[in-house]
C-alpha positions in Angstrom: 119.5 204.1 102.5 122.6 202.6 101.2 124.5 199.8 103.0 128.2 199.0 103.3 129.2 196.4 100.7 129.7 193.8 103.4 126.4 194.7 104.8 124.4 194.6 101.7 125.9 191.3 100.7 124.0 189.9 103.9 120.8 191.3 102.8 121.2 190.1 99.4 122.0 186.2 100.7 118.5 186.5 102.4 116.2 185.2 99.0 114.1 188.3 99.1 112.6 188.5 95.4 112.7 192.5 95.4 115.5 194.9 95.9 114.5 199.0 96.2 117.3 201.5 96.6 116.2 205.4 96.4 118.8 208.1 97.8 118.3 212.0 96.6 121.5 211.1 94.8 121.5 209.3 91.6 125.2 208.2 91.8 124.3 206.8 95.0 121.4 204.7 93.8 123.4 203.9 90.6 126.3 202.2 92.6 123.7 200.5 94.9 122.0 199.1 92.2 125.3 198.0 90.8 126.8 195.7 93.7 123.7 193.8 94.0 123.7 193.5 90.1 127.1 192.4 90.2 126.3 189.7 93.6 123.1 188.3 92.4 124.0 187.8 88.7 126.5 184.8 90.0 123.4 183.2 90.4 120.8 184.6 88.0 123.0 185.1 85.0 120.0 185.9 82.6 119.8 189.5 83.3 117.6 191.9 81.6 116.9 195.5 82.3 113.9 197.7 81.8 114.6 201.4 81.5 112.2 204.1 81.6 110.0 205.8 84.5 107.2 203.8 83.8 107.6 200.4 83.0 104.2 198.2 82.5 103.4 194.6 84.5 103.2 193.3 81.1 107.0 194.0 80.4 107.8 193.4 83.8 105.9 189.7 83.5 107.7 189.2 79.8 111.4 190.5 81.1 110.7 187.6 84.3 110.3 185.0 82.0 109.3 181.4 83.2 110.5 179.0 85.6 113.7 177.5 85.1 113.8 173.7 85.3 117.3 174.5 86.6 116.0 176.4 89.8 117.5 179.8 88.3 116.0 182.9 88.6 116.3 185.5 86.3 117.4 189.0 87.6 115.3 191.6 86.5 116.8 195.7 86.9 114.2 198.6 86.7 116.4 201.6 87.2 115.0 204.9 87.8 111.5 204.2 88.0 108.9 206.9 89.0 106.1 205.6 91.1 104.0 209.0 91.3 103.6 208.6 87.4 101.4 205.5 88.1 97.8 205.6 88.9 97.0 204.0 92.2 95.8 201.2 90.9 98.5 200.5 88.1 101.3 201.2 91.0 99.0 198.1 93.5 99.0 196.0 90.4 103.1 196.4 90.0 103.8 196.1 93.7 101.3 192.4 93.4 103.5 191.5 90.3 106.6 192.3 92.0 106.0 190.1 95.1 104.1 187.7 93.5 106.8 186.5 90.8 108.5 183.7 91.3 110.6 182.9 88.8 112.8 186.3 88.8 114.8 188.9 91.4 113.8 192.7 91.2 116.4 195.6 91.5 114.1 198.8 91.6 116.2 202.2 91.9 114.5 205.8 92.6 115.4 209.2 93.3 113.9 210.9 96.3 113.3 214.2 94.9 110.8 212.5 92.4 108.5 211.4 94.9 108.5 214.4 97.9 109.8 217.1 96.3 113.4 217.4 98.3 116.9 216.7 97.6 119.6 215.9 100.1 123.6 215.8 100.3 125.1 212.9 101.9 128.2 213.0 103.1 130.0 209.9 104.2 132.0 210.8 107.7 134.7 208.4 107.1 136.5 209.7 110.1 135.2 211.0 113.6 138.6 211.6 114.9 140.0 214.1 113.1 136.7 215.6 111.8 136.1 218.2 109.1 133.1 220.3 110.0 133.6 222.5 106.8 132.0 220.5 104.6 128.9 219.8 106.6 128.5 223.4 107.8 128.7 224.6 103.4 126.2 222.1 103.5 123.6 223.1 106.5 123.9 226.9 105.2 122.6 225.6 102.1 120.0 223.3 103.1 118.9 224.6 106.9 118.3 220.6 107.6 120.6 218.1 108.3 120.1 214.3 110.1 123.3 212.6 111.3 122.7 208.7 111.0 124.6 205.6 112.0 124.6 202.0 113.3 125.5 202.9 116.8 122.7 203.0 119.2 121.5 206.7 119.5 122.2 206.9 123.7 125.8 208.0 124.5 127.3 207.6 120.9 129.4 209.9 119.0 126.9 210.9 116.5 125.1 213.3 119.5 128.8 214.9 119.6 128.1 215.7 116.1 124.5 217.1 116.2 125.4 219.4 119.4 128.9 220.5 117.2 126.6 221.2 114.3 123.9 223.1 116.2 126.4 225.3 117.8 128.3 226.1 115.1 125.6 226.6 112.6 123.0 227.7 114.7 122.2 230.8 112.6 121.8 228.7 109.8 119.5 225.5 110.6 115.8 225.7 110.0 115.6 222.3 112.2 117.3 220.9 114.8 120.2 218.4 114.2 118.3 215.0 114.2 120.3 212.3 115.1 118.9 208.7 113.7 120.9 206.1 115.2 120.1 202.1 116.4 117.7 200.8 119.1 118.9 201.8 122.7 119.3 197.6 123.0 121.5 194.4 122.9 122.2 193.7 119.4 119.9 191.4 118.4 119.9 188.8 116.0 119.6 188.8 112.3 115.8 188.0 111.8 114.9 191.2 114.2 118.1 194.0 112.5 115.1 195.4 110.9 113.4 196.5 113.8 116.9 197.6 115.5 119.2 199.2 112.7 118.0 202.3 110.9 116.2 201.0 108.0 115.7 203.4 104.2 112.3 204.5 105.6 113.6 205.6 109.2 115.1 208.6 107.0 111.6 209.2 106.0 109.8 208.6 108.9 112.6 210.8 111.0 112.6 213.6 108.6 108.6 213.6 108.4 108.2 214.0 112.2 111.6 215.8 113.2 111.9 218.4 110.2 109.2 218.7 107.9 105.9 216.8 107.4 106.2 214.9 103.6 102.9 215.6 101.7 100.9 212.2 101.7 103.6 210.1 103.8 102.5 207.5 106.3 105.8 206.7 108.7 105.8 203.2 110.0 108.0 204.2 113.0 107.4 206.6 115.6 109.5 209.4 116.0 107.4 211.7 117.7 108.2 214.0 120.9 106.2 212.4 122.7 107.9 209.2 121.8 111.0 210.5 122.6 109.8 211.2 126.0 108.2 208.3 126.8 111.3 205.9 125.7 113.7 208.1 127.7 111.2 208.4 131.0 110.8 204.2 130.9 114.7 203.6 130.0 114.1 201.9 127.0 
C-alpha cells in the first residue's frame, strides 16, 4: 500500500526502525521507496544501499554500521528484496536483525508478484465526479478481479457507487465480486489506533485472500470473512 506524501511523512516522523513497501508495480514501490529516502536522509545522511534479492544479515549488520556518538542513524535501503528466496530460518534471522538494530533505519521494497504469484493494476481515481469507467472496465476484462479501496469508512461512501457501477457494467467480465476495502465504520480515532481503523498494506492481502482468491500459505491478520461481514452489519458496528 502506498500512502499520500503528506500521509507517509506522518508515518515516517513516528521513529519506527523499518520501512516495507511492496505493490505489484515496481514504479510504485520505486517512488515509495524514494520519498521516504529523500525524508529520512535529512536526518540520517549516511545512506548506503544493498541491492540484490538476497541480501545476508552479515551485509545488512556491516551496511548499519555502529552507534553514532552524535545520536544519528544511518539509513539503510534494501530495494527489491525477495523473501521466498530465503530459508525459514535465514528470513527469522533477517526479520531479528531488522528489528533488533539500533543504530540504523531500514527501507525494504518488494514486488507482490514475487511472493503469491499475482500481479495487479492500480489505478489512482483522482476524480469521483466526473469519472472515467473506461479505464477500469479495460482493466476488469483483463484481470476478472478488481478491489476499490479508500480512507472513507466503507458504510454509505462513494466507493460502494463504484463497486455496484463496476459490477453492472462489467458483470460478464468479473470472476469476483467488486470488493470494496474502505476504513472502520467508526469516529476517527486518534493516531496511536489509525492502524486498527485505516486500511493498512496487509488489508489488501487479507481482503483479497478471503473476498477473491485464497493466497497459497497466507495467514490474514484481519477478518474479512462473510460471516464477519454479517455479524458487523447485524450488531451495527
Amino acid at each position: 500500500m502506498l500512502y499520500s506524501e503528506t500521509e507517509l511523512k506522518k508515518r515516517l516522523k513516528s521513529g519506527c526502525p523499518v520501512f516495507y513497501f511492496y505493490a505489484s508495480d515496481e514504479a510504485l514501490v520505486r517512488s515509495a521507496a524514494a520519498k521516504a529516502e529523500k525524508f529520512l536522509s535529512e536526518e540520517a545522511p549516511d545512506t548506503t544501499t544493498l541491492d540484490g534479492p538476497t541480501p545476508s544479515v552479515e551485509d545488512i549488520v556491516l551496511a548499519a554500521g555502529t552507534i553514532s556518538f552524535f545520536g544519528g542513524r544511518r539509513l539503510v535501503m534494501l530495494p527489491l528484496i525477495r523473501p521466498s528466496a530465503y530459508s525459514d530460518k535465514d528470513l527469522q534471522e533477517l526479520c531479528d536483525t531488522l528489528s533488533d538494530t539500533e543504530n540504523a533505519v531500514f527501507v525494504l521494497t518488494s514486488l507482490l508478484e514475487e511472493k503469491y504469484g499475482m500481479s495487479a493494476e492500480v489505478i489512482d481515481a483522482r476524480s469521483l465526479v466526473p469519472f472515467n469507467y473506461e479505464k477500469v472496465l479495460a482493466s476488469v476484462k483483463k484481470t476478472g478481479r478488481i478491489v476499490i479501496a479508500g480512507d472513507a469508512t466503507a458504510r454509505g461512501s462513494f466507493l460502494n457507487d463504484l463497486a455496484r457501477n463496476i459490477t453492472e457494467l462489467a458483470f460478464d467480465y468479473l470472476d469476483a465480486p467488486a470488493v470494496v476495502l474502505g476504513s472502520r465504520d467508526w469516529i476517527t480515532p486518534a493516531y496511536e489506533l489509525e492502524y486498527a481503523f485505516f486500511p493498512q498494506p496487509d488489508s489488501f492481502l487479507d481482503i483479497i485472500h478471503e473476498k477473491i482468491v485464497p493466497l497459497q500459505g497466507y495467514v490474514p491478520t484481519r477478518n474479512y470473512t462473510d460471516a464477519e461481514q454479517i455479524r458487523r452489519a447485524k450488531e451495527g458496528i
